[in-house]
mmJSON file of the N, C-alpha and C atoms, coordinates in Angstrom:
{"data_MODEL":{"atom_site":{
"group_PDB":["ATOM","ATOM","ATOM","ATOM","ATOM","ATOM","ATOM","ATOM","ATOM","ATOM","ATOM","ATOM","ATOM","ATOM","ATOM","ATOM","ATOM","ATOM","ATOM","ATOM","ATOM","ATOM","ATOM","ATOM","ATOM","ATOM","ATOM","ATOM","ATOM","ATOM","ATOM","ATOM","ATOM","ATOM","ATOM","ATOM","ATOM","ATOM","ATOM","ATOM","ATOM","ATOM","ATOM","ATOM","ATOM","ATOM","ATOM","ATOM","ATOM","ATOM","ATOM","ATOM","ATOM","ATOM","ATOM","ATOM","ATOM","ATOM","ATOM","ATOM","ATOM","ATOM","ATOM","ATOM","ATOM","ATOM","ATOM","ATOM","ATOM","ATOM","ATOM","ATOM","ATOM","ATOM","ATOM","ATOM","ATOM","ATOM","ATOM","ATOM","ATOM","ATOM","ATOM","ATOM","ATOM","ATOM","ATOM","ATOM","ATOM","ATOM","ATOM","ATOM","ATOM","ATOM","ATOM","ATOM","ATOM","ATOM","ATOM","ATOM","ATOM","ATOM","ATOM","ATOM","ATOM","ATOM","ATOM","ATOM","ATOM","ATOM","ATOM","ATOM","ATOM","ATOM","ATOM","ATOM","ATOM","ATOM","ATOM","ATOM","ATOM","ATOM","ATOM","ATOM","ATOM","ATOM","ATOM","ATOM","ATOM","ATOM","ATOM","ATOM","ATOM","ATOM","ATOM","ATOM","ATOM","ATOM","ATOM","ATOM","ATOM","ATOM","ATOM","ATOM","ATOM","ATOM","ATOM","ATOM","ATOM","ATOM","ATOM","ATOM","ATOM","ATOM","ATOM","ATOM","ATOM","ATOM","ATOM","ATOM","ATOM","ATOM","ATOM","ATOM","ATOM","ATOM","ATOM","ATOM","ATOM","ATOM","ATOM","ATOM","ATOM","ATOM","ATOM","ATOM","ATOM","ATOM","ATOM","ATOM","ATOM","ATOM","ATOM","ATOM","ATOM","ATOM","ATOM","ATOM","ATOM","ATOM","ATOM","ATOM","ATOM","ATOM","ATOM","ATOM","ATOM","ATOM","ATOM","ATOM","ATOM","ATOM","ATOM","ATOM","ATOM","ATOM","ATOM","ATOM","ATOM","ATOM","ATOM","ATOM","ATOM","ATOM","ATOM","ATOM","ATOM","ATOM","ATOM","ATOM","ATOM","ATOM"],
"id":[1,2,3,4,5,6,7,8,9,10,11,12,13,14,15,16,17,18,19,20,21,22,23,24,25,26,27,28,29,30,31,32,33,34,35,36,37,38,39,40,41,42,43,44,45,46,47,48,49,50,51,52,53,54,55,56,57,58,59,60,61,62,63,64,65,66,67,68,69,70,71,72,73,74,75,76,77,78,79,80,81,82,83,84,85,86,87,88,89,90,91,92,93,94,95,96,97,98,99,100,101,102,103,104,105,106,107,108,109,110,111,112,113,114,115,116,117,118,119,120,121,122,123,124,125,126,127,128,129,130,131,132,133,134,135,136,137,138,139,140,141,142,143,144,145,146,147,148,149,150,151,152,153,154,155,156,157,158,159,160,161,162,163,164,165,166,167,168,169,170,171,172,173,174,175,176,177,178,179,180,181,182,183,184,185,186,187,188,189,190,191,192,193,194,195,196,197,198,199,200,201,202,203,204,205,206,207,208,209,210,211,212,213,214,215,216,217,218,219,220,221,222],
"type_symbol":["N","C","C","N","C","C","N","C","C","N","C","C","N","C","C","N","C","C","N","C","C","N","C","C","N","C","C","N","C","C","N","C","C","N","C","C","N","C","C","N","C","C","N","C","C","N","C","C","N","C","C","N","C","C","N","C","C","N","C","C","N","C","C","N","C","C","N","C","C","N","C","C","N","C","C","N","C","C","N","C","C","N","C","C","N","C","C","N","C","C","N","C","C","N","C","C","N","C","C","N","C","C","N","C","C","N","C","C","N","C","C","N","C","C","N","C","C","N","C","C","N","C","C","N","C","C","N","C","C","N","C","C","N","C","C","N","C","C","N","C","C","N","C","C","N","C","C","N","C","C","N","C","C","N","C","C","N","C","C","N","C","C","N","C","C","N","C","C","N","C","C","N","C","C","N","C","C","N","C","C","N","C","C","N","C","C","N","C","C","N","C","C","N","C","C","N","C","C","N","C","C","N","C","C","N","C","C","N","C","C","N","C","C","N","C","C","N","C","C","N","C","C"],
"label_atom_id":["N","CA","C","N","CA","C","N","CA","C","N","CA","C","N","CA","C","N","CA","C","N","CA","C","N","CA","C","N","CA","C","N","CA","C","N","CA","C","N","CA","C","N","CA","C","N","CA","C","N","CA","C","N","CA","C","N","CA","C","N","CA","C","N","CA","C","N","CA","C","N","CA","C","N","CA","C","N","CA","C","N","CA","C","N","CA","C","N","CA","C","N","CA","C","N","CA","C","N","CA","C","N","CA","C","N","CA","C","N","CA","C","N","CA","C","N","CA","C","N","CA","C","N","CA","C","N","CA","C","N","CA","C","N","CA","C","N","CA","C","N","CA","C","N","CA","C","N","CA","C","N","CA","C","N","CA","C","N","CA","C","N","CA","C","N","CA","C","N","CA","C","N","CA","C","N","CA","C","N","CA","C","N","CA","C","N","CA","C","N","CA","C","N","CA","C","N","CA","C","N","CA","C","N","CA","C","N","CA","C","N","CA","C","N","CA","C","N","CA","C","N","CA","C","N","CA","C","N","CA","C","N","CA","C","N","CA","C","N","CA","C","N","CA","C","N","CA","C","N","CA","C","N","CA","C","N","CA","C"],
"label_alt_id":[null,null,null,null,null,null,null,null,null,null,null,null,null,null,null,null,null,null,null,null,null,null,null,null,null,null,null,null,null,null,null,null,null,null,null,null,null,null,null,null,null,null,null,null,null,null,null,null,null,null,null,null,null,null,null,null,null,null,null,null,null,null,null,null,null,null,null,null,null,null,null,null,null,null,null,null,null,null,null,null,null,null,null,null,null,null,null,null,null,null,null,null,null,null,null,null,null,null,null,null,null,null,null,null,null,null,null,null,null,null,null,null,null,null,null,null,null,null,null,null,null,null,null,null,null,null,null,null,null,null,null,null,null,null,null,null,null,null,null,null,null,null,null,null,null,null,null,null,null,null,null,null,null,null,null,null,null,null,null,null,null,null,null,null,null,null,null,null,null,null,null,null,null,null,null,null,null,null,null,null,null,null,null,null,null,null,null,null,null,null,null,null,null,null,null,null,null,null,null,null,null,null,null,null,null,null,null,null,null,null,null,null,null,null,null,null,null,null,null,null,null,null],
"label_comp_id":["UNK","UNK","UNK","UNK","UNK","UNK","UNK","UNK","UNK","UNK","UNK","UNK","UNK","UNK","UNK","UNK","UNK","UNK","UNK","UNK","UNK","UNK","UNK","UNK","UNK","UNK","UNK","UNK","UNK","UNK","UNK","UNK","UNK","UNK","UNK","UNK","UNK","UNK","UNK","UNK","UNK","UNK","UNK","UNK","UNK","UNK","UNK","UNK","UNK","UNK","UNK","UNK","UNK","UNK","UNK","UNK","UNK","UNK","UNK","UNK","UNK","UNK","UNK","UNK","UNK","UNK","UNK","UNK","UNK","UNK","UNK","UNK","UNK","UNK","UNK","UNK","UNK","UNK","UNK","UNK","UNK","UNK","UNK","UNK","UNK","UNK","UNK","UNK","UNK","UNK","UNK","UNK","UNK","UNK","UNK","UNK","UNK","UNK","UNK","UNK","UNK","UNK","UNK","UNK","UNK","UNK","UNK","UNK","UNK","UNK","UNK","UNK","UNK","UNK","UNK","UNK","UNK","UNK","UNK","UNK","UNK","UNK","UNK","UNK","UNK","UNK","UNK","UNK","UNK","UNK","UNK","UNK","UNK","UNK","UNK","UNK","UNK","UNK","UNK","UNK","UNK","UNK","UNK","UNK","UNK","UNK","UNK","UNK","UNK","UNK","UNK","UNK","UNK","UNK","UNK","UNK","UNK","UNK","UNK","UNK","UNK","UNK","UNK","UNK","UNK","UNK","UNK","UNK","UNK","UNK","UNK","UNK","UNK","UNK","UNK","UNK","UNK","UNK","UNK","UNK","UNK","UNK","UNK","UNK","UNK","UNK","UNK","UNK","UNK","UNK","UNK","UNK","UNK","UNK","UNK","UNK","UNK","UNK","UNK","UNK","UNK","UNK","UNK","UNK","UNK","UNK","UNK","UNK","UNK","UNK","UNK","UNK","UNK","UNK","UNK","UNK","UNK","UNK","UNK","UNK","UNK","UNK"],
"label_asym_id":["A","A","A","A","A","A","A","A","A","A","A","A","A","A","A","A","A","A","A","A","A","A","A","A","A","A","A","A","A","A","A","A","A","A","A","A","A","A","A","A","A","A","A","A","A","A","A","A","A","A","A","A","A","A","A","A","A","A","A","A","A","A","A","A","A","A","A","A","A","A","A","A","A","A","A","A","A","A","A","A","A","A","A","A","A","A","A","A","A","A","A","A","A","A","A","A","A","A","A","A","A","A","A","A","A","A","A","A","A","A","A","A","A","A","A","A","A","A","A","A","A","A","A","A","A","A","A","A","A","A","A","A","A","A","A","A","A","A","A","A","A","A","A","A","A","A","A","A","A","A","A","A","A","A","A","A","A","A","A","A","A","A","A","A","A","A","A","A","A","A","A","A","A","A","A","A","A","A","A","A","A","A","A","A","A","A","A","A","A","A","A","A","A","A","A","A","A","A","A","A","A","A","A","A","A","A","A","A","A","A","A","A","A","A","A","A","A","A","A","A","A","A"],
"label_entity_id":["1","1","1","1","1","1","1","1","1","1","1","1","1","1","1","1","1","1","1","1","1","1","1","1","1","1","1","1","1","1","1","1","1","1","1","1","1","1","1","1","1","1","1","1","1","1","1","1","1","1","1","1","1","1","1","1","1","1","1","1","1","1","1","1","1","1","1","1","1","1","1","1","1","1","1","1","1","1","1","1","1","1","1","1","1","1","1","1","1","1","1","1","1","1","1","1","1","1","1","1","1","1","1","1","1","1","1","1","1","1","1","1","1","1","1","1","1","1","1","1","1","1","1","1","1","1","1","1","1","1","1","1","1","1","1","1","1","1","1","1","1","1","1","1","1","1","1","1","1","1","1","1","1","1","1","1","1","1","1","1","1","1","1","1","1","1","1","1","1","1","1","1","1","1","1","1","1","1","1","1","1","1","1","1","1","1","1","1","1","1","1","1","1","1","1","1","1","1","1","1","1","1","1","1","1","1","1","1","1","1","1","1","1","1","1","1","1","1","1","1","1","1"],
"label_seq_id":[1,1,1,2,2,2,3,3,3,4,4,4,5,5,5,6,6,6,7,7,7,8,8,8,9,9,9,10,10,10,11,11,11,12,12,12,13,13,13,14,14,14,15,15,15,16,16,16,17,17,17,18,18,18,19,19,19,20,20,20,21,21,21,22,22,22,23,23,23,24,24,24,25,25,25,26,26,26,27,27,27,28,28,28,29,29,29,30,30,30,31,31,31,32,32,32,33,33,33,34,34,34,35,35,35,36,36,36,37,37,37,38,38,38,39,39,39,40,40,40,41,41,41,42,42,42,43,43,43,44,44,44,45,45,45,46,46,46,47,47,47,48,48,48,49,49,49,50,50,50,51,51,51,52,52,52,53,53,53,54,54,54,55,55,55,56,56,56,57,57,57,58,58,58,59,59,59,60,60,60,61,61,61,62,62,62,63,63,63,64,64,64,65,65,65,66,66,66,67,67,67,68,68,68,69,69,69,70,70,70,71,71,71,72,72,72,73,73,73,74,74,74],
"pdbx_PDB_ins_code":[null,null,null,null,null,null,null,null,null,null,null,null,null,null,null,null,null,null,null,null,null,null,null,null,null,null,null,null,null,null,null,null,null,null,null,null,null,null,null,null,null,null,null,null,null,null,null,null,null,null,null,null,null,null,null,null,null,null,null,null,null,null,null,null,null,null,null,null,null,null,null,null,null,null,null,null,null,null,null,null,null,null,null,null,null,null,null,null,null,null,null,null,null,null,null,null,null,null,null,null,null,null,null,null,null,null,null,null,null,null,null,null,null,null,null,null,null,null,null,null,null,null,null,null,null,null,null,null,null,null,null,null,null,null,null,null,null,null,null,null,null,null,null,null,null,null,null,null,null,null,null,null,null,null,null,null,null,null,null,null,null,null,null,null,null,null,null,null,null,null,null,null,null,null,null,null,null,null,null,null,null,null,null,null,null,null,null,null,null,null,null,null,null,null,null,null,null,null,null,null,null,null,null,null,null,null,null,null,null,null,null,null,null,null,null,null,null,null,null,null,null,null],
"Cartn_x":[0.841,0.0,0.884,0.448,1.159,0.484,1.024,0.561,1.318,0.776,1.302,1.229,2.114,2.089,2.877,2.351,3.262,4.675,5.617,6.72,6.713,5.565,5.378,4.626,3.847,3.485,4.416,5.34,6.247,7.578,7.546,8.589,8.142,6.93,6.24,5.514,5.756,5.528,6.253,7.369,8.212,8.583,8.302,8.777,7.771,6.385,5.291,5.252,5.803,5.758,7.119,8.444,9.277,8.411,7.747,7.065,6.566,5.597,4.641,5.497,6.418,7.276,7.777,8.654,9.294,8.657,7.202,6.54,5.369,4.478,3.474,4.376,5.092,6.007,5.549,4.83,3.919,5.118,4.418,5.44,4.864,5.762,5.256,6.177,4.936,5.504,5.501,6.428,6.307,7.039,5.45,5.349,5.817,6.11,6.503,5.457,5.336,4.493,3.382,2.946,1.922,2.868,4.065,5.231,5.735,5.823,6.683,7.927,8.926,10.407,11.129,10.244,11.212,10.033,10.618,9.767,10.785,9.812,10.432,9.759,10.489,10.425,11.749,10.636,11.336,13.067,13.709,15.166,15.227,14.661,14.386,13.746,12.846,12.437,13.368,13.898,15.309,16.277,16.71,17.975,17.469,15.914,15.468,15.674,15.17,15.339,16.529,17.451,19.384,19.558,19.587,19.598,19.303,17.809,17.694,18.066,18.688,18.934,20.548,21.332,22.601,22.653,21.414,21.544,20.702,20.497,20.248,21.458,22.226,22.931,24.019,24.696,25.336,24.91,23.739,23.238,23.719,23.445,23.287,24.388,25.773,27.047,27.571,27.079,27.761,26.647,25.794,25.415,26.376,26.893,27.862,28.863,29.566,30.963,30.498,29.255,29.389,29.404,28.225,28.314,29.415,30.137,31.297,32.287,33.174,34.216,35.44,35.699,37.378,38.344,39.045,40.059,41.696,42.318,42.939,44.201,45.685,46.532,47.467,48.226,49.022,50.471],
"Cartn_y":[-1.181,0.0,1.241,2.323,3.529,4.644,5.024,6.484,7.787,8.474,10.143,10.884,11.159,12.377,13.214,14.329,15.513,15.605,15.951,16.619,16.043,16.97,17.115,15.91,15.231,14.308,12.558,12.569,11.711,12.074,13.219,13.357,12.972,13.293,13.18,11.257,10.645,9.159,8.65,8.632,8.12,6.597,6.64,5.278,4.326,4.697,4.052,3.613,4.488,4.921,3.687,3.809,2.659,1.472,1.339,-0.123,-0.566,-0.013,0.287,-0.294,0.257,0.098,-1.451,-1.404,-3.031,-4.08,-4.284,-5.408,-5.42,-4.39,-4.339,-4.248,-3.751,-3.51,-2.418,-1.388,-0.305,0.422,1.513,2.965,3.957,4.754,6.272,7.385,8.036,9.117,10.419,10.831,12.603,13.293,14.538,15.666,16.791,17.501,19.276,20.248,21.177,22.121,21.61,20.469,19.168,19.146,18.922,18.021,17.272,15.819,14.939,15.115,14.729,15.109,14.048,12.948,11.427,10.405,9.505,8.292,7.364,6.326,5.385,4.239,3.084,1.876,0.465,-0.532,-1.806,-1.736,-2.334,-2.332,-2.851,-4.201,-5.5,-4.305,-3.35,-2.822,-1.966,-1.139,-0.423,-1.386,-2.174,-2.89,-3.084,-3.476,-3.707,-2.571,-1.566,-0.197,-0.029,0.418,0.571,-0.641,-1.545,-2.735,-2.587,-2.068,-1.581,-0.59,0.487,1.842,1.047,0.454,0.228,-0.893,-1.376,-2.477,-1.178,-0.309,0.908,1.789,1.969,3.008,2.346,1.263,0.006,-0.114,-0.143,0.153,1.107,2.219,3.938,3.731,3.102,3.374,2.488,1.554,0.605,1.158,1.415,2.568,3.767,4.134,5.782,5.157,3.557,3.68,3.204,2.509,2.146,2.896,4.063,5.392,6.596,6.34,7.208,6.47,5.496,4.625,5.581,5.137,6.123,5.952,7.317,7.193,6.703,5.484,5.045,5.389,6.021,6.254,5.964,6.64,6.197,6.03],
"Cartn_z":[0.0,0.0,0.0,-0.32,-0.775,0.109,0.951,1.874,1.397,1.348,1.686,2.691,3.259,4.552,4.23,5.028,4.991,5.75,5.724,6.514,8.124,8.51,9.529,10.335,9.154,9.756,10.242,9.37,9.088,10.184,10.937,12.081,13.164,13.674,14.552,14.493,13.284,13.517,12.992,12.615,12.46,12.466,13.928,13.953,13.506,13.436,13.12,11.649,10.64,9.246,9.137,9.676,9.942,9.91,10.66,11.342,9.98,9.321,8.374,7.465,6.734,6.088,6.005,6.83,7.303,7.586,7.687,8.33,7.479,7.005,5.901,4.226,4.299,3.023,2.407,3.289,2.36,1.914,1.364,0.779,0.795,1.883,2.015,1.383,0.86,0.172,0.931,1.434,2.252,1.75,1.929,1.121,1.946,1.106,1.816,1.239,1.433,0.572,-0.171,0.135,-1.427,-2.355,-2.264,-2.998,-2.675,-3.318,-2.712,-3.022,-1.591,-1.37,-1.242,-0.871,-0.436,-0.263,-0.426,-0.299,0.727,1.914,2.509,2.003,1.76,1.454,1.778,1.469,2.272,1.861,2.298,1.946,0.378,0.867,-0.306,-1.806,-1.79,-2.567,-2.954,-2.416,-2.373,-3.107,-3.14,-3.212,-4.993,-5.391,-6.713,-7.577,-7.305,-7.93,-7.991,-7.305,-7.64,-8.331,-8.349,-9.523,-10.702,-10.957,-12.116,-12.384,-11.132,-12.202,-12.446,-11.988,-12.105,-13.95,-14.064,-15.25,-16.259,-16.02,-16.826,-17.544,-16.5,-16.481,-17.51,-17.143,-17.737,-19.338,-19.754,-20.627,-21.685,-21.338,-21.575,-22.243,-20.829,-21.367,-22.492,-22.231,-23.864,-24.729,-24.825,-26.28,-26.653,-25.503,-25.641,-26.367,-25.843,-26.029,-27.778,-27.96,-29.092,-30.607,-29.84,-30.506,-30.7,-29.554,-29.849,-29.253,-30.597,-29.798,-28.977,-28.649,-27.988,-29.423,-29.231,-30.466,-29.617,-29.807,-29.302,-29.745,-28.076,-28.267,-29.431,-30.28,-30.521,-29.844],
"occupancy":[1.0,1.0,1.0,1.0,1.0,1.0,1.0,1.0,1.0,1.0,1.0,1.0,1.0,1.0,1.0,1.0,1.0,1.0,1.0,1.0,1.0,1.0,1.0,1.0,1.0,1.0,1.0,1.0,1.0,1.0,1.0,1.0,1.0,1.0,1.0,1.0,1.0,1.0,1.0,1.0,1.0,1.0,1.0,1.0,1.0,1.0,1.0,1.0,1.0,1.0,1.0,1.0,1.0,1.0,1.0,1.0,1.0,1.0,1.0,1.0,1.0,1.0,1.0,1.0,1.0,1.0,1.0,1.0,1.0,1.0,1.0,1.0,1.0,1.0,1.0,1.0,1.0,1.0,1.0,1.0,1.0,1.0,1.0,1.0,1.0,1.0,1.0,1.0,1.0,1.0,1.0,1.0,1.0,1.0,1.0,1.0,1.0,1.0,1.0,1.0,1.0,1.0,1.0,1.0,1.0,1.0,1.0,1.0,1.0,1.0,1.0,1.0,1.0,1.0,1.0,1.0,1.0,1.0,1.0,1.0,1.0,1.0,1.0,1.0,1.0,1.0,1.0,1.0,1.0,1.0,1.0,1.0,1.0,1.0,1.0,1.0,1.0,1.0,1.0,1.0,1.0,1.0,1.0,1.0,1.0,1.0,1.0,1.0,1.0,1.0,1.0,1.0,1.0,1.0,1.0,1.0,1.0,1.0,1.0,1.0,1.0,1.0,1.0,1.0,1.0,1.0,1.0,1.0,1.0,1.0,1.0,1.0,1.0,1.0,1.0,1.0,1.0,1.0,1.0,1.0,1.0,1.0,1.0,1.0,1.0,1.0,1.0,1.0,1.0,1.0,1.0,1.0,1.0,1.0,1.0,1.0,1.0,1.0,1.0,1.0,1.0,1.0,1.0,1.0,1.0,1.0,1.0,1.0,1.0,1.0,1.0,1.0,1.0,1.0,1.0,1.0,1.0,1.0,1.0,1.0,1.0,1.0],
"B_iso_or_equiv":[0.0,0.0,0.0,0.0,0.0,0.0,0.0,0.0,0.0,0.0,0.0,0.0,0.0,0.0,0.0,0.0,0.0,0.0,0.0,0.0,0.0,0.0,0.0,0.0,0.0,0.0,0.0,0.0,0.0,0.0,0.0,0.0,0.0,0.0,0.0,0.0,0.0,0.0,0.0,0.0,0.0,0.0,0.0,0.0,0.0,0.0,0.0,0.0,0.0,0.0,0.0,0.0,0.0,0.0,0.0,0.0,0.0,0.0,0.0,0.0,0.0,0.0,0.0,0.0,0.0,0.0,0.0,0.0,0.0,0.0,0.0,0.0,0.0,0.0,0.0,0.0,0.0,0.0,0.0,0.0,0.0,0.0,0.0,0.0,0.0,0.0,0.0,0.0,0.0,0.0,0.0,0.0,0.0,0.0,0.0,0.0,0.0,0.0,0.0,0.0,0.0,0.0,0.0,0.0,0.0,0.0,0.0,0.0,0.0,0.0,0.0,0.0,0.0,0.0,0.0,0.0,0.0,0.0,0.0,0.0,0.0,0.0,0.0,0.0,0.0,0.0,0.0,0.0,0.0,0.0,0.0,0.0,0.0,0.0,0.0,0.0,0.0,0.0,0.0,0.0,0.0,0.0,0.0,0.0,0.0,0.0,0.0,0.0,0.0,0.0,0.0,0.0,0.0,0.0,0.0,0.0,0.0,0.0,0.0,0.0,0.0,0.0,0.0,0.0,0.0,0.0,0.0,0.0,0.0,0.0,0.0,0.0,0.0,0.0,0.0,0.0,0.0,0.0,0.0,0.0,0.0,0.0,0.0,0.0,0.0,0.0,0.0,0.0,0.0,0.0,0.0,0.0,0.0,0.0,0.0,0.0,0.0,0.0,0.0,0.0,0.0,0.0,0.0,0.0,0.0,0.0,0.0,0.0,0.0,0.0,0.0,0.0,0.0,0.0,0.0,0.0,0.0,0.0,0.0,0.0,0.0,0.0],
"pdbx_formal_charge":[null,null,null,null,null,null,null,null,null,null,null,null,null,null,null,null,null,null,null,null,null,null,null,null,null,null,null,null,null,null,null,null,null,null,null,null,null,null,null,null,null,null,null,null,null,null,null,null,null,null,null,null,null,null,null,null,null,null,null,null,null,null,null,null,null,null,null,null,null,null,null,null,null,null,null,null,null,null,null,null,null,null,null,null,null,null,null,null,null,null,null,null,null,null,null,null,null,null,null,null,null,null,null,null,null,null,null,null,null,null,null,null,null,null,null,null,null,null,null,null,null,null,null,null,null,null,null,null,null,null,null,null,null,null,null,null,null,null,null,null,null,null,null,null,null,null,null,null,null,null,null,null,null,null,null,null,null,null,null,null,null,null,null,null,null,null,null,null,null,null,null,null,null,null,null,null,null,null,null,null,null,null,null,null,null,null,null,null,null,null,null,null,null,null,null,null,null,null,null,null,null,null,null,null,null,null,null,null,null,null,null,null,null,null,null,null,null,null,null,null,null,null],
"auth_seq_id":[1,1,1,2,2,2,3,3,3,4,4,4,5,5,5,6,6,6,7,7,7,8,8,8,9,9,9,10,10,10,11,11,11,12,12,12,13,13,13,14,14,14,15,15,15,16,16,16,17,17,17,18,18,18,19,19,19,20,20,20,21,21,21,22,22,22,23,23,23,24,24,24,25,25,25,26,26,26,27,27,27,28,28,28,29,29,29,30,30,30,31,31,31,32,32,32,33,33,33,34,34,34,35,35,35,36,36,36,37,37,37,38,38,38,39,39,39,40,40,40,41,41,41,42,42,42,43,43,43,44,44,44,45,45,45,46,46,46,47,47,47,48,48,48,49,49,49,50,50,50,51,51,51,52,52,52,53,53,53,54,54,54,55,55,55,56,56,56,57,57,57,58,58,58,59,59,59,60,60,60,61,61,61,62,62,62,63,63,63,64,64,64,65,65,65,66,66,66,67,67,67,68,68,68,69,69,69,70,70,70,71,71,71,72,72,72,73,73,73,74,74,74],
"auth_comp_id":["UNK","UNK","UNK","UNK","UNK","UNK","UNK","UNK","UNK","UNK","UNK","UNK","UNK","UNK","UNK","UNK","UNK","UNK","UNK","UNK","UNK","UNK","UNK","UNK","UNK","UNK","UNK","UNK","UNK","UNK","UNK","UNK","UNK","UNK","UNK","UNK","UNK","UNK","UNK","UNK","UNK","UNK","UNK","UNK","UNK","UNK","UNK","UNK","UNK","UNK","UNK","UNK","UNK","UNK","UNK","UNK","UNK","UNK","UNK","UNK","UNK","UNK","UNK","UNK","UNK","UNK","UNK","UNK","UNK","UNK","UNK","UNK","UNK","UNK","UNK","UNK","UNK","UNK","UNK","UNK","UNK","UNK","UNK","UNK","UNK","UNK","UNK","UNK","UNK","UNK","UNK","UNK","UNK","UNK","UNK","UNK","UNK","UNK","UNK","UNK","UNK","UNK","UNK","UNK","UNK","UNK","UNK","UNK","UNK","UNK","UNK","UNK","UNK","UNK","UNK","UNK","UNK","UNK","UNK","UNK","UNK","UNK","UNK","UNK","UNK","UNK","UNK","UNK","UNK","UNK","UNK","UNK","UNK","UNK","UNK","UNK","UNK","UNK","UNK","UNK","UNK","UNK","UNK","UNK","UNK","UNK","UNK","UNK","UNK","UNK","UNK","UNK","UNK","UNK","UNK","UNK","UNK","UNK","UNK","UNK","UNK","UNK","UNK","UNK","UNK","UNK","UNK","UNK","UNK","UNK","UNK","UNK","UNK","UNK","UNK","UNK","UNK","UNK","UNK","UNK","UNK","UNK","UNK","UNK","UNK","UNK","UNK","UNK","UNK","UNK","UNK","UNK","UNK","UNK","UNK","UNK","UNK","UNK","UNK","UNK","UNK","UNK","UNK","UNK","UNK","UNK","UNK","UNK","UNK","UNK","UNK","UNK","UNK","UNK","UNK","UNK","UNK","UNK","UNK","UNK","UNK","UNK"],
"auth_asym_id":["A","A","A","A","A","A","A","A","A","A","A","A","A","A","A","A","A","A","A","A","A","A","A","A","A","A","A","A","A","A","A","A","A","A","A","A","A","A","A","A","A","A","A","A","A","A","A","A","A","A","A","A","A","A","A","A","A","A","A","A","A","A","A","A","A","A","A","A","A","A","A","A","A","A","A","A","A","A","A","A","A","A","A","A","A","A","A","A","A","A","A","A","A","A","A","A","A","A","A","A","A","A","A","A","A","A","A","A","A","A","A","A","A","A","A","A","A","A","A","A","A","A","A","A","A","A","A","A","A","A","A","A","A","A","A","A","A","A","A","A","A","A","A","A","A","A","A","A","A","A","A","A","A","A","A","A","A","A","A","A","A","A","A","A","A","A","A","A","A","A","A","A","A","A","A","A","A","A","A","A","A","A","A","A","A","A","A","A","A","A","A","A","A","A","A","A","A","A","A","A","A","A","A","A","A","A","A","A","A","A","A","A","A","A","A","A","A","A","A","A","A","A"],
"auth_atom_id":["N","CA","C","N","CA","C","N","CA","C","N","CA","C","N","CA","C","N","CA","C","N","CA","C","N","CA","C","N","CA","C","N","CA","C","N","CA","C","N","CA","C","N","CA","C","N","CA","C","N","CA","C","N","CA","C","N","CA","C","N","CA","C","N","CA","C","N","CA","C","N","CA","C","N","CA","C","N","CA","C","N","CA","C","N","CA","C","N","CA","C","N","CA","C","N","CA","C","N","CA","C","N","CA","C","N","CA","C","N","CA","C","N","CA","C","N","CA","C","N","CA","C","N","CA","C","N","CA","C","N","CA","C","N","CA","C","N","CA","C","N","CA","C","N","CA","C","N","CA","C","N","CA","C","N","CA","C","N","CA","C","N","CA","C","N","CA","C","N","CA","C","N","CA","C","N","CA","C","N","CA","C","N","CA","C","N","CA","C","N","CA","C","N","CA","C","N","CA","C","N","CA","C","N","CA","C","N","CA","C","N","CA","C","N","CA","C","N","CA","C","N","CA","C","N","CA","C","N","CA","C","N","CA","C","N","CA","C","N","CA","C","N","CA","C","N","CA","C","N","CA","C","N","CA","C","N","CA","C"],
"pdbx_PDB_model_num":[1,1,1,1,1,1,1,1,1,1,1,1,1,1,1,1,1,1,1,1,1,1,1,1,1,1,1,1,1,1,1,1,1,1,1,1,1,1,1,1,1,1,1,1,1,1,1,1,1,1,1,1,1,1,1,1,1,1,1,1,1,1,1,1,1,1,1,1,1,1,1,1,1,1,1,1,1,1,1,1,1,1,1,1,1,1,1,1,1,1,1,1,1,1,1,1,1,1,1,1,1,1,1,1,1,1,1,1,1,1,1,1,1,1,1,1,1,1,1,1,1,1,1,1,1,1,1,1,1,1,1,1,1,1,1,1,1,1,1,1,1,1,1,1,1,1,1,1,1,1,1,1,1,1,1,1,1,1,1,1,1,1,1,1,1,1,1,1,1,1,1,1,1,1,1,1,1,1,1,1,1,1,1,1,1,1,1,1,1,1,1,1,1,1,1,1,1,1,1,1,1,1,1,1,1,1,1,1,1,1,1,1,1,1,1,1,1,1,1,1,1,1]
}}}
């Protein structure tokens, strides 16, 4: 499940929003101003996302090198 709180609400429960997190597997999104600024989520969910941004990024770059090989020392 996916919550939103504000700032203020997410200091003041903290540890609850923790709990929430780690044992339901939800994801909270807290807002500042009615913008979201950060999101908390499970580790395990965390650890998936940097995975994919890392098999992304990995990506990107063997397109760069393929598109623009290096011009090698003479």
């Amino acid at each position: 499940m996916t919550r939103t709180v504000s700032i203020s609400v997410a200091k003041s429960h903290l540890s609850e929003l923790i709990g929430r997190t780690m044992y339901a597997g939800d994801h909270i999104i807290i807002e500042r101003h009615g913008k979201s600024v950060a999101v908390l989520v499970p580790v395990d969910d965390y650890a998936e996302i940097e995975k994919a941004r890392r098999e992304k990024e990995g990506r990107v770059q063997d397109r760069r090198q393929q598109t623009f090989p290096a011009i090698s020392p003479r």
